[in-house]
C-alpha positions as CSV (number, residue, x, y, z in Angstrom):
1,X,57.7,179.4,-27.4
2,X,59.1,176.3,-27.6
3,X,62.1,177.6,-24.8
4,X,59.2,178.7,-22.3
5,X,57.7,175.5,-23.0
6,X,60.5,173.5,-22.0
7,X,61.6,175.7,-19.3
8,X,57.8,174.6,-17.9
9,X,58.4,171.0,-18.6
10,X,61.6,171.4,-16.3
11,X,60.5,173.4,-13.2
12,X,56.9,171.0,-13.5
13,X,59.9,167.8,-13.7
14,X,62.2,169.7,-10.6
15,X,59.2,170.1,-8.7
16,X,57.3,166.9,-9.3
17,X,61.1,165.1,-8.5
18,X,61.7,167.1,-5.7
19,X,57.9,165.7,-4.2
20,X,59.0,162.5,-4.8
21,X,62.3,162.5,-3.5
22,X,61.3,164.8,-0.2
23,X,58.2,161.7,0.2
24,X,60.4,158.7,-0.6
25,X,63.3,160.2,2.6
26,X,60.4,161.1,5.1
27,X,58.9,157.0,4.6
28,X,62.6,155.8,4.8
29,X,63.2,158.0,8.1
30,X,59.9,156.5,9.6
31,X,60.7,153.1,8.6
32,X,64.8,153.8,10.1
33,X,62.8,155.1,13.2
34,X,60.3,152.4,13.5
35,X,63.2,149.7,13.4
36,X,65.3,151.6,15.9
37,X,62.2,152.1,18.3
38,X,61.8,147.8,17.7
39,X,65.4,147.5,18.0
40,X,65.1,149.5,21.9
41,X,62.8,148.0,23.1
42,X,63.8,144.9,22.3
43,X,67.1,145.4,23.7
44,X,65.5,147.3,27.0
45,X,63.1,144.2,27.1
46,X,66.6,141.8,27.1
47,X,68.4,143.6,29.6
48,X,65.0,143.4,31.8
49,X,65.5,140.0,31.9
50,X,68.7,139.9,32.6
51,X,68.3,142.2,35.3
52,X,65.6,139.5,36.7
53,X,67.9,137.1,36.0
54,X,70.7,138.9,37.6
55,X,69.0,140.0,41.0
56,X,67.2,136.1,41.4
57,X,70.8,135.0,41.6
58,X,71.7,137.9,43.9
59,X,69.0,136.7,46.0
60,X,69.7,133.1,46.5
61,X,73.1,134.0,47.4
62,X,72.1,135.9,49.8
63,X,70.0,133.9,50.9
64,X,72.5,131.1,50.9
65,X,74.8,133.3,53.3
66,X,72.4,133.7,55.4
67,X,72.0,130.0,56.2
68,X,75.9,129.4,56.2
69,X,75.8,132.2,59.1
70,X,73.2,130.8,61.1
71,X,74.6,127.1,60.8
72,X,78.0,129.3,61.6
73,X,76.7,131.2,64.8
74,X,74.9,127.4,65.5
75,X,78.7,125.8,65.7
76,X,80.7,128.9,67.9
77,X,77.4,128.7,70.3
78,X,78.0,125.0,70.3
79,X,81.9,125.3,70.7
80,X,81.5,128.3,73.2
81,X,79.6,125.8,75.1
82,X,81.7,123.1,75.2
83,X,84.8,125.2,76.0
84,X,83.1,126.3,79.5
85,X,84.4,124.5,82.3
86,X,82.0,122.0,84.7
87,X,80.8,122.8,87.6
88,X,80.3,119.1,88.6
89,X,82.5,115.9,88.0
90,X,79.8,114.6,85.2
91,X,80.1,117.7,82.9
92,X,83.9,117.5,82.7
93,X,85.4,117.3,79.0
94,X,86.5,114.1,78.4
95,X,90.4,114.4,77.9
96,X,91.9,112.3,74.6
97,X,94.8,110.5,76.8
98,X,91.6,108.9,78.7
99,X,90.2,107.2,75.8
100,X,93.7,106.7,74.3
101,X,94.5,105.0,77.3
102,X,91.9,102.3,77.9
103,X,92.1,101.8,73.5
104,X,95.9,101.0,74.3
105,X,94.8,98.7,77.6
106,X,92.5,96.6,75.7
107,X,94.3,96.0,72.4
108,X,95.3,92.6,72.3
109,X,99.8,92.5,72.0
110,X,98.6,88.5,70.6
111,X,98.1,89.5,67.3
112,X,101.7,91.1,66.6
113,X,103.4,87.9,67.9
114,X,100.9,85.9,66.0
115,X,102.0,87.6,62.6
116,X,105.0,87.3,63.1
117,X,105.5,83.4,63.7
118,X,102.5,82.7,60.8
119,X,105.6,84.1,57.9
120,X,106.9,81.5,56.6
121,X,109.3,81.0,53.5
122,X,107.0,78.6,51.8
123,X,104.5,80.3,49.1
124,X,100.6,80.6,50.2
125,X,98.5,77.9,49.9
126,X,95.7,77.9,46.7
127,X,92.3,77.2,48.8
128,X,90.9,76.1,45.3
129,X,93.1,73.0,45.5
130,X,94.2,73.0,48.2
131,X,98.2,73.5,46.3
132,X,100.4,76.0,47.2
133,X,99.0,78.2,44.0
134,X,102.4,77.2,42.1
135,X,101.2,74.7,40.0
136,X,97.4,74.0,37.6
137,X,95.3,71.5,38.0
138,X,94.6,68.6,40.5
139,X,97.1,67.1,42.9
140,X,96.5,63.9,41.7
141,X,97.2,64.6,38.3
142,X,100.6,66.4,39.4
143,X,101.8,63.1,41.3
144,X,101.0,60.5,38.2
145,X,103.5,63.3,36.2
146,X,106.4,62.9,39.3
147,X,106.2,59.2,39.1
């Protein structure tokens, strides 16, 4: 009796564990499941807003090309334009050698010569003092030091 009794005590103890055990595995495979079904759809949530993110930028560039060929067509319509020759004296492209030519006619040749004779070997003068910026102070105290 007292074998079948502990035989009972056992397979009641295997089976009671074995409840227990099979229970405490199927609540920490929901819980591992919850916290991977947060963990997605966190990560899907992050990578939907990078994907915003991603295709705002796309946007404004493209956008931003599209100005930059507009103001680009704008210029080669412009040039294309001023490449075509006149039909009448007034719409003739003004030539650089023309505007070179009266800018050389009307520069003054006085100032060149001018520069020239103005070097002189003696230093500048100090407008302060009216010295020649070599020496401190007044004149007047300068000549009561020569004498």
């Amino acid at each position: 009796m007292d074998i079948v009794s502990i035989i009972i005590g056992l397979v009641i103890g295997l089976a009671i564990g074995f409840i227990v055990a099979w229970q405490w595995q199927s609540a920490q495979a929901k819980k591992k499941s919850l916290n991977l079904t947060r963990s997605e759809r966190e990560l899907k949530t992050m990578l939907a807003q990078q994907a915003q993110h991603h295709i705002e930028a796309s946007r404004e560039s493209i956008e931003a090309m599209q100005l930059r060929l507009e103001q680009l067509s704008a210029n080669i319509q412009q040039y294309e334009s001023s490449l075509q020759v006149g039909t009448e004296e007034t719409d003739k492209v003004s030539f650089f050698g023309e505007h070179a030519g009266m800018f050389l006619r009307n520069s003054t040749k006085d100032k060149a010569s001018n520069d020239a004779s103005n070097v002189s070997d003696a230093p500048p003068r100090d407008f302060a003092n009216n010295g020649s910026g070599l020496f401190v102070g007044s004149v007047i105290k300068n000549e009561s030091a020569n004498k």
